[in-house]
N, C-alpha and C positions, 0 to 999 in steps of 0.2 A: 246571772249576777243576782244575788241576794241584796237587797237594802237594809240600812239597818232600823231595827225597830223602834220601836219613839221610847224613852228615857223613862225609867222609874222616877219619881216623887219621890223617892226615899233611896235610903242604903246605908250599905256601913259607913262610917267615917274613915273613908279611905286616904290611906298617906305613901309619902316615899319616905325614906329615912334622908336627912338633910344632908348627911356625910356622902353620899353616895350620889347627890346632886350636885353638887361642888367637884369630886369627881370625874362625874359625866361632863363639867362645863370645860373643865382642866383635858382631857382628853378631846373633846371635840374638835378644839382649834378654833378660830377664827375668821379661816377665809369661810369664803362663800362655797355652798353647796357645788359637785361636780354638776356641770351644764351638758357641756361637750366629751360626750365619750362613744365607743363604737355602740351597734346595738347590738342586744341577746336575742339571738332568734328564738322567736316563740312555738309553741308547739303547735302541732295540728289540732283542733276542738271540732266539736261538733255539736250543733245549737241545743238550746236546752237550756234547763234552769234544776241542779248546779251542771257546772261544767263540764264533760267528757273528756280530759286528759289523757293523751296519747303518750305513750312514751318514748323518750329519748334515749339518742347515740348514749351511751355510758362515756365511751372514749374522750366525748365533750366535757367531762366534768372532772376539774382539778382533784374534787372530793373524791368523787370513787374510785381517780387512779392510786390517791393513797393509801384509800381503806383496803387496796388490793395488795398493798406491803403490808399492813399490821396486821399484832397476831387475834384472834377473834376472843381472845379473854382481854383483851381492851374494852368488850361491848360492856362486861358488868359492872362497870366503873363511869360510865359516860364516857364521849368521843366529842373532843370541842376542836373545829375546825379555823384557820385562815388561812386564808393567800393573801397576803403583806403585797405582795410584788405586782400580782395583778391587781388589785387595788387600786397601787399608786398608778398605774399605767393606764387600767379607764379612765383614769381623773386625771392624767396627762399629768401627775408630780414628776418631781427628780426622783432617783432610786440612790441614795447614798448609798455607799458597804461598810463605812467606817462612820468614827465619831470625827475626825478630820475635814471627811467630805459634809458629812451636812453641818460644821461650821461654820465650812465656805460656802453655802448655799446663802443667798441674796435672802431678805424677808420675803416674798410676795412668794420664793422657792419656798421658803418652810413653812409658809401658812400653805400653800398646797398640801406639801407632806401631812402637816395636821389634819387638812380638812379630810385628805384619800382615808383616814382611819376608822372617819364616823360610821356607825352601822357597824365595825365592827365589833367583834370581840377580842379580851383583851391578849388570847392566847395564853403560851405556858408561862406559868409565876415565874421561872426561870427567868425570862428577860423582866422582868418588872423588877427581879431582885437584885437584877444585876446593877440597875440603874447609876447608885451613888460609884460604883467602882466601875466604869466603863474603859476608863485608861487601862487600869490592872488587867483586866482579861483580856483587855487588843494586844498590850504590850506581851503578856506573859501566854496566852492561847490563839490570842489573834483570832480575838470569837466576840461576838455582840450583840445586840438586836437587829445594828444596820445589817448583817451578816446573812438576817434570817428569811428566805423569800416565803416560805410558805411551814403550817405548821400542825401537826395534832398531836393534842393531851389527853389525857384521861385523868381523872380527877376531878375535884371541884374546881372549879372557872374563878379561881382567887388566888392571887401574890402573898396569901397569908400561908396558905400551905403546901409549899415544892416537895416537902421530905414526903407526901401521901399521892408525888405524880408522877406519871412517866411520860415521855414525848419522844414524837419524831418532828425529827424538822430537816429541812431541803435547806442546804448552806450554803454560800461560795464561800471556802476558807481553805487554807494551808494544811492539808491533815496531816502532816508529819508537825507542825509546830505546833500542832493543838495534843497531839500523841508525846512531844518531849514536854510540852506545858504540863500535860498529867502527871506526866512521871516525877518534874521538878518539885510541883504541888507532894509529893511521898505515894503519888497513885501506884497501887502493883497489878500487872498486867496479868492475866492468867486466860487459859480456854476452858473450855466446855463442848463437845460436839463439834468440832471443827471451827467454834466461834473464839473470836480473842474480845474480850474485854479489860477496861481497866477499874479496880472499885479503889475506892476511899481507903484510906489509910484509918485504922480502928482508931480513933481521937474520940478523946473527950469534948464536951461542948467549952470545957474552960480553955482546953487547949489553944481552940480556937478564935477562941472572943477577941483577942488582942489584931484579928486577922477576920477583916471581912471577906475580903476573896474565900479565905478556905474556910471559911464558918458554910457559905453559901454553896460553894464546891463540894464540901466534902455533905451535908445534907440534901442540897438538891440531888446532885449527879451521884448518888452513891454507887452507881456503876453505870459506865459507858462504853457506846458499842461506835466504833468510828468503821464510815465508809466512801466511797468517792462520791459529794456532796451531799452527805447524807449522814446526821448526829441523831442517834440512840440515846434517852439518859433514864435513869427511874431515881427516884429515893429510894428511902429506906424501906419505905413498905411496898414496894412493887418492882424489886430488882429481878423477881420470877418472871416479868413478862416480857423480858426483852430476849432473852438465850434463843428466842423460835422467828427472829423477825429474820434473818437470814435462810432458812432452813422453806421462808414461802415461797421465795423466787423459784427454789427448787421443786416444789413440789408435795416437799415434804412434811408442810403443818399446813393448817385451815387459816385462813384470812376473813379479816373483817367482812370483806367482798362475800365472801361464803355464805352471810350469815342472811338467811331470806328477808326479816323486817328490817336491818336498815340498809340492806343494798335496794330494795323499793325507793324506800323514803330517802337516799342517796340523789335515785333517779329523778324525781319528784321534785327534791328541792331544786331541780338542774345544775347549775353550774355555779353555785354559789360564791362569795368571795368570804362571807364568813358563815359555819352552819354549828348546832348543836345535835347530838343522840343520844337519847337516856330511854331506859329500859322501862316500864311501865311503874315494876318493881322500886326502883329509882324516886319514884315520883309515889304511891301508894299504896308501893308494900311497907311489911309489919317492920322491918328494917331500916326504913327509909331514914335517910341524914334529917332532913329536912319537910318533916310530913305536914298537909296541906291542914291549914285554919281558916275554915271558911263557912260561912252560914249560910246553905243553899238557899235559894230563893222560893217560895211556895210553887212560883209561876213555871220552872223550870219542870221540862221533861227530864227522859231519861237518857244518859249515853249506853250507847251499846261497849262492849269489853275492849278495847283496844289496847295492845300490846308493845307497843315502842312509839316515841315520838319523834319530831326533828321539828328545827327552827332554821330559816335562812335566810342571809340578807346578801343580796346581792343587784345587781342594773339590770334592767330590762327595757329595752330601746329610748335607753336614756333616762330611765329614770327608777330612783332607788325603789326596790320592793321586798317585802318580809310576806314570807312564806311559812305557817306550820301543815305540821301534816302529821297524822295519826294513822299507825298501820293496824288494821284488823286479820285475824286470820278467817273470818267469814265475808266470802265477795259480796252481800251484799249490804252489809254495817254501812261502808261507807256514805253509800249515798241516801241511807235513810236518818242519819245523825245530820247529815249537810245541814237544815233547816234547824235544826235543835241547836247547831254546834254555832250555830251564824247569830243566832239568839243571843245566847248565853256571852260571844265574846263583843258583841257589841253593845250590851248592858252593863259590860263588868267593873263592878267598884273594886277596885283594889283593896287584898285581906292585910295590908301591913299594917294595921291600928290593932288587930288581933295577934298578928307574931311580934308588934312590940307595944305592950300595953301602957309602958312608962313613960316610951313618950310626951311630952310636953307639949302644952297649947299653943305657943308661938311654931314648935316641928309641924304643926298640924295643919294648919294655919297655910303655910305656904307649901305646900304639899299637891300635888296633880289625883284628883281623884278618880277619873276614867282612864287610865294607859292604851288602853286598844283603842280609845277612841282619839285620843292626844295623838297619839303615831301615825292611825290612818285616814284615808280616806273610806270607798268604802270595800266591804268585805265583800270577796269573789270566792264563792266557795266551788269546789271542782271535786271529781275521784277518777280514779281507776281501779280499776277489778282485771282478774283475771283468776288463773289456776292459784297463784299465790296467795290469794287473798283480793283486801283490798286498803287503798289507800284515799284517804280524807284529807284534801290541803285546802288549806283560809289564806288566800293571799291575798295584799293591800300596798299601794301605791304610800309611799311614808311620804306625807306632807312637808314635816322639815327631818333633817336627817340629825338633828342635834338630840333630836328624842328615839331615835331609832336604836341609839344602845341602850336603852331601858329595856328591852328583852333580855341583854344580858346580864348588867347592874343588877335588876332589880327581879323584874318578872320571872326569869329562867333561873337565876341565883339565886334568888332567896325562895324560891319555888311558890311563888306568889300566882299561882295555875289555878285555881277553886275553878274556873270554867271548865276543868276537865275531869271533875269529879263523875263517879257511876251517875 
């Protein structure tokens, strides 16, 4: 175990954006933190300073049973992970399927449901979008959020933009009622390779305006792939990745699974209940959506090259814990950054006074200027190596779990990372 280092005198003037606080509060819920939940078996270690991580059963983790259905051009886009269902079940909530059932749910029932969600993330925009029209799509697809046990997107990890996503999600629904729902919706069925899909009827956006179900239908889902508990959807810009999700069972295309940096970093984060994977490129190549503003410090060393990331938040004998992990293709990166990288994230001021410079002094004002340090306790840093490479994970015990989505809000979304700069 690493300690963290004693605190700069100085820094940027670090903030969170105020909107995205309100947010996080509105999401967390109310009840109290889960207490009583099974434990996560821990890995084998071996003493030392950082830790020696052994690796785990694959079979034990929600995450890499799915990453072994999707198709591995998911990776260039990011892979945002949850399990809804086990969530709610560590933390002993109800599991509604409908908007009916969690009506009937008692208070004390839905402030559980609230509280099981913290730490996560928010999943695909799809259910966020669905929200104001939840009647529409039960009555007319018999499809919902409650509907959803477990789920991955690729894309940006925002309800602003479904038409730029594609998802799988694990469902319990009616899949003939959801297949005549499409059809009613003007969906037209067609194959491709043995696969049947249904896309969008060519509409105008005015067509639709008068109609929010099919405003959100026909942009989110521009085409979908239905199978026994099992929804396929993409927009508009990534209806190419879905045609090969059926063709992995067989044999026939490469799966996420395939793919050597994040079925590591799959492994790594274990058995996660909610996780993120972004390509290095993602994060500081010349293309990046969202490239990093950040004033390195004089005092800081240097990282060695690391090639994919992962973030995860899941329970570990009872208690919440967030895990990153950076995969190198050199076995011995990782454990020589351990010391550099345990630095840097428990020093770090937050660059968002730099990606929004307008900001105002009251936004500033009330704003959290340490994140990694607000979230954790302290930082455990660990690796593994082997033939593949090697893997560097930072994981921390989350003090309260109301700040534990600020890896996704804020830090992993608005790519507010300057600790992982070269």
């Amino acid at each position: 175990m690493m300690n963290k280092s004693s605190r700069k005198g100085s820094g940027l003037a670090a903030v969170f954006l105020a909107f995205l606080i309100v947010a996080l509060a509105a999401c967390s819920g109310s009840a109290a933190s889960p207490t009583s939940v099974p434990s996560v078996a821990e890995p084998t270690t071996e003493p030392g300073s950082p830790t020696v991580y052994a690796e785990r059963d694959p079979k034990n983790s929600h995450l890499l049973q799915m990453m072994l259905e999707l198709p591995l051009a998911f990776k260039d886009r990011g892979v945002w992970f949850t399990d809804f269902a086990r969530a709610r079940e560590l933390a002993g909530a109800p599991q509604p399927g409908t908007l009916a059932e969690f009506l009937a749910l008692t208070d004390e029932e839905r402030e559980a449901y609230q509280a099981a969600k913290r730490g996560l993330s928010m999943g695909p925009g799809l259910l966020a979008s669905i929200r104001d029209s939840i009647e529409d799509w039960e009555q007319k697809l018999g499809f919902s959020q409650f509907a959803v046990s477990a789920a991955v997107s690729t894309g940006e990890s925002s309800p602003v933009v479904p038409p730029w996503e594609a998802a799988y999600m694990l469902v319990e629904y009616d899949q003939e009622k959801f297949r005549q729902g499409l059809i009613d919706l003007g969906y037209v069925e067609g194959s491709a390779n043995g696969v049947t899909y249904y896309d969008a009827p060519r509409s105008t956006l005015e067509a639709t305006r008068s109609n929010p179900m099919s405003f959100v239908a026909y942009f989110s889902m521009n085409r979908v792939i239905l199978a026994e508990e099992t929804i396929a959807y993409a927009g508009v810009q990534l209806v190419d990745l879905l045609p090969t999700i059926p063709g992995i069972a067989l044999g026939d295309a490469a799966s996420l699974g395939d793919d050597t940096a994040f079925y590591e970093i799959g492994v790594t984060l274990r058995n996660p209940l909610s996780a993120a994977l972004l390509t290095r490129s993602m994060f500081l190549g010349p293309n990046a959506a969202k490239p990093p503003r950040y004033d390195k410090p004089e005092e800081w060393g240097e990282l060695h090259q690391w090639e994919a990331m992962g973030i995860g938040y899941g329970i570990s004998g009872g208690i919440p814990q967030l895990t990153l992990s950076l995969f190198y293709s050199d076995p011995d990166a990782a454990e020589a950054d351990a010391e550099e990288l345990t630095l840097r994230m428990s020093d770090y001021d937050t660059a968002a006074a730099l990606m929004y410079p307008d900001m105002g002094e009251p936004q500033l004002a009330a704003m959290i200027q340490q994140p990694v340090d607000t979230i954790c306790g302290a930082l455990n840093a660990g690796y593994r190596s082997g033939d593949f490479g090697s893997i560097l994970s930072m994981r921390c015990d989350v003090e309260d779990t109301v700040f534990a989505n600020i890896w996704w809000s804020v830090l992993l979304n608005m790519r507010d990372l300057g600790f992982l700069l070269p």
